[in-house]
C-alpha positions as MATLAB code, in Angstrom:
seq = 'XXXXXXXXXXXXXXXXXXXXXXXXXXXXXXXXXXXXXXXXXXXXXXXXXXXXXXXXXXXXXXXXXXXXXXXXXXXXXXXXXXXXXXXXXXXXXXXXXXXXXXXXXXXXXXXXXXXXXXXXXXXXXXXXXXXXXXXXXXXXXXXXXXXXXXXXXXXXXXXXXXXXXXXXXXXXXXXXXXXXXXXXXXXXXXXXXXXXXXXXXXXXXXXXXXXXXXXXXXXXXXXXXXXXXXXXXXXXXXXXXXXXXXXXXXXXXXXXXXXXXXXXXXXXX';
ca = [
      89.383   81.966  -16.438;
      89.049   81.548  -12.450;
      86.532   83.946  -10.682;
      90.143   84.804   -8.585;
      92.721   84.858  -11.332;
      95.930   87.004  -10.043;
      94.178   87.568   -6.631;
      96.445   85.546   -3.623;
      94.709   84.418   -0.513;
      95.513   83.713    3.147;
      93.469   80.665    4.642;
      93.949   79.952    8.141;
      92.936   76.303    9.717;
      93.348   75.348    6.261;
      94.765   72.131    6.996;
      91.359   70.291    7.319;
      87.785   71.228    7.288;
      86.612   74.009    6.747;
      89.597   76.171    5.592;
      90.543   73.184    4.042;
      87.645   73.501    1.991;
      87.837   77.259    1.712;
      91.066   76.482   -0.045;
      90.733   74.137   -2.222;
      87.937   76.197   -3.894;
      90.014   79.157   -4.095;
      93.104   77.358   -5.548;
      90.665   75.812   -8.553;
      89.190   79.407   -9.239;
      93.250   80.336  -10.242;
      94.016   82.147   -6.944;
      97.517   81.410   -5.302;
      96.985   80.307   -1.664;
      99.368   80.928    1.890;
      97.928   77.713    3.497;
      98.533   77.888    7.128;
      97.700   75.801   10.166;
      99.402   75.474   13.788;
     100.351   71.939   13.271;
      99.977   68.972   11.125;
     102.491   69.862    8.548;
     101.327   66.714    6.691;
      97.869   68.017    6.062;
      99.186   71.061    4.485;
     101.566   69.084    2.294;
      98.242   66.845    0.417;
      97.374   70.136   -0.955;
     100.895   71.239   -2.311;
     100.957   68.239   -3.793;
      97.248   68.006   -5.347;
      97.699   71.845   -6.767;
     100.334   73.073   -8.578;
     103.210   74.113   -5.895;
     104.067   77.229   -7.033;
     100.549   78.710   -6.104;
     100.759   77.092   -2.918;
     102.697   78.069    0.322;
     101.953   76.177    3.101;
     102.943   77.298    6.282;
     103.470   76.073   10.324;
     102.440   79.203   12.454;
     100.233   80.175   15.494;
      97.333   82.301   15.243;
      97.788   83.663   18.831;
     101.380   84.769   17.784;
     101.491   88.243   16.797;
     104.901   87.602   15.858;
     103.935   84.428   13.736;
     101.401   86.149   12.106;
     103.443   88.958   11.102;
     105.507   86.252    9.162;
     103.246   84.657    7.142;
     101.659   87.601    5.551;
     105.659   89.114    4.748;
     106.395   85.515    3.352;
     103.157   85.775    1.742;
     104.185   88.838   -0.125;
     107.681   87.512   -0.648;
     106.782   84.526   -2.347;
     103.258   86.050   -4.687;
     104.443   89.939   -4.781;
     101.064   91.033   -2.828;
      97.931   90.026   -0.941;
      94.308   90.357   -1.250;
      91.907   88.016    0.253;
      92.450   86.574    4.071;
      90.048   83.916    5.280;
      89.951   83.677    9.353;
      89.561   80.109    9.824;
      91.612   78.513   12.304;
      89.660   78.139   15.220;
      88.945   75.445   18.797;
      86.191   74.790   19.774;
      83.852   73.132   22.823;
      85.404   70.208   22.548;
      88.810   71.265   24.521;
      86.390   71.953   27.446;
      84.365   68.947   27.221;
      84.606   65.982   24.370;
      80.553   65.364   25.110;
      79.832   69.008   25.081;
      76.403   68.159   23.292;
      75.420   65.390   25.514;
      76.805   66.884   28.867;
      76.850   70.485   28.331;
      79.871   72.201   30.422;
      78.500   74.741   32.778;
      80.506   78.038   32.491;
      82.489   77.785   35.757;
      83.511   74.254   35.580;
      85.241   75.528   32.748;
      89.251   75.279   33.436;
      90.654   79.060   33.116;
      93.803   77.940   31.001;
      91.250   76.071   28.148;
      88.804   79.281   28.569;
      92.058   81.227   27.557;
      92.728   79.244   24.801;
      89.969   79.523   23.263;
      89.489   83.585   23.320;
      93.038   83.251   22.197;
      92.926   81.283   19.074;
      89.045   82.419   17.952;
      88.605   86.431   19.076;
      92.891   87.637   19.290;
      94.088   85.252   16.424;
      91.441   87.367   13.546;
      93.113   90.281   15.257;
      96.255   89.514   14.820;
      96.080   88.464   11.444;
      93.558   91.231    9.749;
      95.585   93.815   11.466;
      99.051   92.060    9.621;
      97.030   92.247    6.496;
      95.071   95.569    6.215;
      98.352   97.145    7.310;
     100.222   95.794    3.900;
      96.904   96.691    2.095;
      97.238  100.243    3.524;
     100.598  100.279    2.840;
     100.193   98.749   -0.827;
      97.094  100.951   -1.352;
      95.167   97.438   -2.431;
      91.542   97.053   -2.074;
      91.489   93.550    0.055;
      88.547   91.071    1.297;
      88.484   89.950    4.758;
      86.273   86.721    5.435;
      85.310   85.598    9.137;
      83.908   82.253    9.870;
      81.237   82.035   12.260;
      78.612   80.398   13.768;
      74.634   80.534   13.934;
      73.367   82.930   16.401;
      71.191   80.232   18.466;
      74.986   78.725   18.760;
      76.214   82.035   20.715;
      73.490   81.485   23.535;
      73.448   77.681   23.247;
      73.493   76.460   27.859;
      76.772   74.596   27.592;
      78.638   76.553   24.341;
      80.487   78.774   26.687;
      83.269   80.190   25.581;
      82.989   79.513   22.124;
      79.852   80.665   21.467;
      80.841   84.287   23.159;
      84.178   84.013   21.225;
      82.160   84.431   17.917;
      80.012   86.973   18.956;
      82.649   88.715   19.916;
      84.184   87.952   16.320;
      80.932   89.207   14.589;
      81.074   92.412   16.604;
      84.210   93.101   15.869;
      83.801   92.547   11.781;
      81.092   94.826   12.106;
      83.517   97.578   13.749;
      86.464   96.505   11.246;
      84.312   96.731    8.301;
      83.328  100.395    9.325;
      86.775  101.652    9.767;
      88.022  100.510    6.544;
      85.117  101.497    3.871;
      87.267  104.344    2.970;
      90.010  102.117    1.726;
      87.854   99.889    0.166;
      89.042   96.883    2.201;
      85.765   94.703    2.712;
      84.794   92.818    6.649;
      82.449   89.980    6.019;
      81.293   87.178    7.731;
      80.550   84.010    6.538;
      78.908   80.832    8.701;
      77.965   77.661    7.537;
      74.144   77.707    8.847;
      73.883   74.203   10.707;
      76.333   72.124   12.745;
      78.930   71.335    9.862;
      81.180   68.060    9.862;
      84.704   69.363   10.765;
      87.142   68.558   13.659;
      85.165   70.496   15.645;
      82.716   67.928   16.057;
      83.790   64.625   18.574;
      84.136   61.976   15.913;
      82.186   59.420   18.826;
      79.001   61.938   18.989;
      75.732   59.951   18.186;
      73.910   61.124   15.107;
      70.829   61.536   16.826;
      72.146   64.138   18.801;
      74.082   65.688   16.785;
      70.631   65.374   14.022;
      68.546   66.573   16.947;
      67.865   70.105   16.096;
      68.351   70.113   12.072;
      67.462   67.971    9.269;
      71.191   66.552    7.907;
      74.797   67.709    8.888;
      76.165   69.738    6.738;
      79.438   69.713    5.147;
      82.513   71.717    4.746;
      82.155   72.274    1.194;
      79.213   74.344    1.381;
      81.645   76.971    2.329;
      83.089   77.270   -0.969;
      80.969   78.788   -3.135;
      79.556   81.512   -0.932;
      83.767   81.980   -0.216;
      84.815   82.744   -3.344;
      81.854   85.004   -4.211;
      83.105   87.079   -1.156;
      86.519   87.033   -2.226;
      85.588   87.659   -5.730;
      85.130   91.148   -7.694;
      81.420   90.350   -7.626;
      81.363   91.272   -3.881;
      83.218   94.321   -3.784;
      80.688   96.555   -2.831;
      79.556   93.726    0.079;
      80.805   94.745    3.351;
      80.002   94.415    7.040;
      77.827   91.402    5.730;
      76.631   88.451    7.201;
      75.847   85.384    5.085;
      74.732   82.265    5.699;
      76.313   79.447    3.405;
      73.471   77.263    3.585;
      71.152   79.745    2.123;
      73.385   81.405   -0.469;
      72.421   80.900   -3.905;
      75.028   81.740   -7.019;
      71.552   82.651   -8.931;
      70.818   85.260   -6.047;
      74.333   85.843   -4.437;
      72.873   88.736   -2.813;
      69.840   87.365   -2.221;
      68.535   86.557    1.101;
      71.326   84.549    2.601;
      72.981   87.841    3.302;
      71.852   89.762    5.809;
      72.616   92.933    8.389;
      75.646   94.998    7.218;
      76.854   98.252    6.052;
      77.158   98.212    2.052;
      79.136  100.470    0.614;
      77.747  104.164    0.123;
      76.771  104.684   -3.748;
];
């Protein structure tokens, strides 16, 4: 049996990457999967077709749409009876301000207002949007749920030159923290998750010199280190893990609650 057998699972940005990753994992640990990405229909079709399609459903929609958010977790429901996990994934980064944002670092008001915008959209209003979709049809369904945000290493927030992404995921983390608060009561878990290190996804300019990229950690990590540390926090074996913050690369499946995770709430005995 899968560590998520009956449980169904929203991944957003799951078309590559990351959530791609995030995905996959879940899917071989039994879970059915809403797949969901704002384009690139094609990338969401290689996993319907790797996995068996009836626990996939991979769908076209717009994190910054309330509207479109709304949707997927109702087609969600339609199509698997319920949900209980959501991963918030989908995500731009520094590159839309500047592709050599870790060669020439962007100062913050050379930064184009529309991109800046964009940004905040997609990584601070987009979670919003879809935890709120979800924990209402947990309420509603009286479901215990898991709610995983992906963020970033706290050097990253204050990086010269990470601006606005860096504030858009400490303004992510803050708000987890918040969420997770508010809904200890009905046992719906807020937990973030971050790889540790700069992580190979399309985040990172594909023309960025390894030296640079090497220049303040030992090897680039990649998007499967998500998985493991994902599915224990979307797993029974976390339910009493909320308003957490763990670090993939120092997660161990011998210590799962071991030093990786730190800060947080917990749930009252």
């Amino acid at each position: 049996m899968g560590k998520l057998d009956g449980k169904v699972a929203i991944v957003t940005g799951a078309g590559r990457g990351i959530g791609r990753a995030i995905a996959e994992a879940y899917l071989q640990e039994g879970a059915s999967v809403t797949i969901m990405a704002a384009r690139e229909q094609a990338e969401l079709e290689q996993l319907t077709q790797k996995y068996q399609a009836e626990r996939v459903l991979a769908l076209l929609a717009d994190v910054t749409k309330p509207e479109e958010c709304e949707q997927v977790v109702d087609q969600t429901i339609q199509r698997f009876g319920h949900v209980d996990i959501l991963v918030n994934n989908a995500g731009r980064g520094m590159k839309y301000v500047n592709p050599s944002f870790l060669i020439e670092p962007t100062r913050f008001w050379e930064t184009e207002p529309s991109v800046w915008q964009m940004i905040i959209d997609t990584n601070v209003n987009g979670p919003f949007y879809m935890t709120r979709a979800v924990v209402t049809r947990l309420l509603e369904q009286q479901r215990e749920g898991s709610i995983i945000n992906i963020s970033m290493n706290y050097e990253g927030m204050k990086r010269r030159g990470f601006s606005p992404y860096g504030p858009s995921k400490a303004a992510l983390e803050s708000a987890s923290a918040i969420w997770a608060q508010e809904l200890i009561e009905a046992r719906i878990r807020v937990n973030v998750l971050l790889p540790g290190g700069i992580t190979r996804t399309g985040m990172l300019p594909a023309e960025t010199p390894m030296d640079v990229v090497l220049s303040n950690q030992a090897r680039l990590l990649q998007p499967e280190i998500m998985q493991a540390p994902a599915v224990f926090l979307a797993s029974d074996d976390a339910r009493k893990l909320t308003g957490r913050r763990l670090i993939a690369v120092e997660w161990s499946a011998a210590k799962p609650q071991g030093r990786a995770i730190v800060e947080g709430i917990g749930y009252p005995q």
